[in-house]
N, C-alpha and C positions, 0 to 999 in steps of 0.2 A: 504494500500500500504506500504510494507516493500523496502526502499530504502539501500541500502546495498552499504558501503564504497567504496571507491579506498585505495591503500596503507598508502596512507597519514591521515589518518583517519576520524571523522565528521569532516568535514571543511566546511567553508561557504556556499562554493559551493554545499556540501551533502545538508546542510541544509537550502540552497533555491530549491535545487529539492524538497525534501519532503515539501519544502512551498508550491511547485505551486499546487502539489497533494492537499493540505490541503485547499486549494483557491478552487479549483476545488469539493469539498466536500467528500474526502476521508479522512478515518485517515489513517495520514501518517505519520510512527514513522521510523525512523532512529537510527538503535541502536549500540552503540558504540561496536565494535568487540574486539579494541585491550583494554577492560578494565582490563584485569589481566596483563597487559602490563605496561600501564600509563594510566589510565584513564585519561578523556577529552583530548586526544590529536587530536590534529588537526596542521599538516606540511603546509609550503608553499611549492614550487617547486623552492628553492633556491639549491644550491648545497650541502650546507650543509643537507637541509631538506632530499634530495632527496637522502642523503648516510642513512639519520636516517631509512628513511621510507623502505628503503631496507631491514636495520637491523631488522626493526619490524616483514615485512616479514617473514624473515628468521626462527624466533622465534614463528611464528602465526601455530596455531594449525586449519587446516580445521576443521578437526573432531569437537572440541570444537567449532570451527564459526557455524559453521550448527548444534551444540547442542544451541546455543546462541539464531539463528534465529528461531529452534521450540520454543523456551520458547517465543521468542518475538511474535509468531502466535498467543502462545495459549494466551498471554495477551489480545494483539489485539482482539481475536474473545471473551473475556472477558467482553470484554466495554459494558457498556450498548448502546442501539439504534444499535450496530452492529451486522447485520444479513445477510450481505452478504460476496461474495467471499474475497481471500486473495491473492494476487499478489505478488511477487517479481521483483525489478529494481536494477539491478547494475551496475557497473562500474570497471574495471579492476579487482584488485582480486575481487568485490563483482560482477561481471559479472561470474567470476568461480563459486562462490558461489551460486549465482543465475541459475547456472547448475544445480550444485549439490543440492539445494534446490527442481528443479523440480523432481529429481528425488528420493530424500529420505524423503522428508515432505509433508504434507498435504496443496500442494497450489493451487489453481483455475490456474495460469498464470504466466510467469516468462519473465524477458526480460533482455538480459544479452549484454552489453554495450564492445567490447573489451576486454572478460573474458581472461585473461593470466593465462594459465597453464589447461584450460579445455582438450588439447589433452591429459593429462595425466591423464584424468578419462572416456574414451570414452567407456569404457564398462559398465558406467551407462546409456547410451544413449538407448540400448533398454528398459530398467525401465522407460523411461521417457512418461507419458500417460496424461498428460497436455502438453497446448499448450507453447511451446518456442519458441522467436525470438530472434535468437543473430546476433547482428551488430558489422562487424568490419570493420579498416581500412584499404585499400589498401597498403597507406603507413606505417603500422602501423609493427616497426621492431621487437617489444613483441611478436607477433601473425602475422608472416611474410607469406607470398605465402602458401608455403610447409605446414607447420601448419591447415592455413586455409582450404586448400586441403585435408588435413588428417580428419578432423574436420568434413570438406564437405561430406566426402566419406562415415563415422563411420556412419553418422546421416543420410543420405541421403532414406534409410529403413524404418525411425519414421515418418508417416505423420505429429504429434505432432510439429516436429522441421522444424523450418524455417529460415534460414541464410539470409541475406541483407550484402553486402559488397558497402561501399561507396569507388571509387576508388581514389577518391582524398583526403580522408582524412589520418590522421595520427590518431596516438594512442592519447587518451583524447576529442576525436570530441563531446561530451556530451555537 
């Protein structure tokens, strides 16, 4: 199980999801995207954090994230005693990610947590031939109605793809 960040980077929170995976008897590695950035960073949701994490953003290379995440597959299918499938989870930008992994890497399953910015890659969506489930928020103003809708419409073709929207949550409900 590849867990894949929010903007803020490995932060606690990353790294008790990939804990419960790991409890559960999966290996679960969690890999740092923004390391040509700062390595080990990890933001709180203070205001300050949350201008840094933007900035990160801004600066964040998809292309290179999803070169990151095949390198982190092919380690993972690496390991010894590992011989089954490989899954992706994320959250916010690693829910975008977790799109775009299903669609350009070699993964079993993808599950994409409030991906912000996936309507701007909807024309990978017929490439995608593994199964995906993305969940967003009702409330959620990243990934507002209209988006969802958009998102809804693009994919709605791919048996592969499967949308859940919780209508009472907001953006972060993980």
């Amino acid at each position: 199980m590849i867990v894949l960040q929010e903007i803020f980077g490995v932060t606690p929170h990353i790294r008790e999801v990939a804990d419960r995976y790991a409890q559960e008897g999966y290996l679960a590695i969690a890999p740092d995207l923004f390391w040509r950035m700062e390595p080990g960073l990890s933001l709180s949701h203070s205001k300050e954090d949350i201008k840094r994490a933007f900035s990160f953003l801004e600066q964040f290379s998809e292309a290179l994230g999803v070169q990151d995440i095949g390198c982190t597959i092919t380690h993972a299918k690496a390991q010894p005693g590992i011989d089954g499938g490989v899954a992706i989870v994320g959250m916010c930008l690693g829910g975008k990610l977790a799109y775009l992994s299903a669609s350009r890497l070699p993964v079993d399953a993808s599950l994409a947590f409030y991906g912000v910015g996936i309507e701007k890659s909807l024309d990978e969506a017929a490439g995608i031939k593994v199964p995906l489930l993305m969940f967003f928020g009702g409330k959620d103003k990243y990934a507002a109605a209209p988006v969802r809708e958009q998102i809804a419409a693009a994919t709605s073709g791919n048996h592969n793809i499967g949308m859940q929207i919780y209508e009472d949550a907001d953006h972060g409900f993980y």
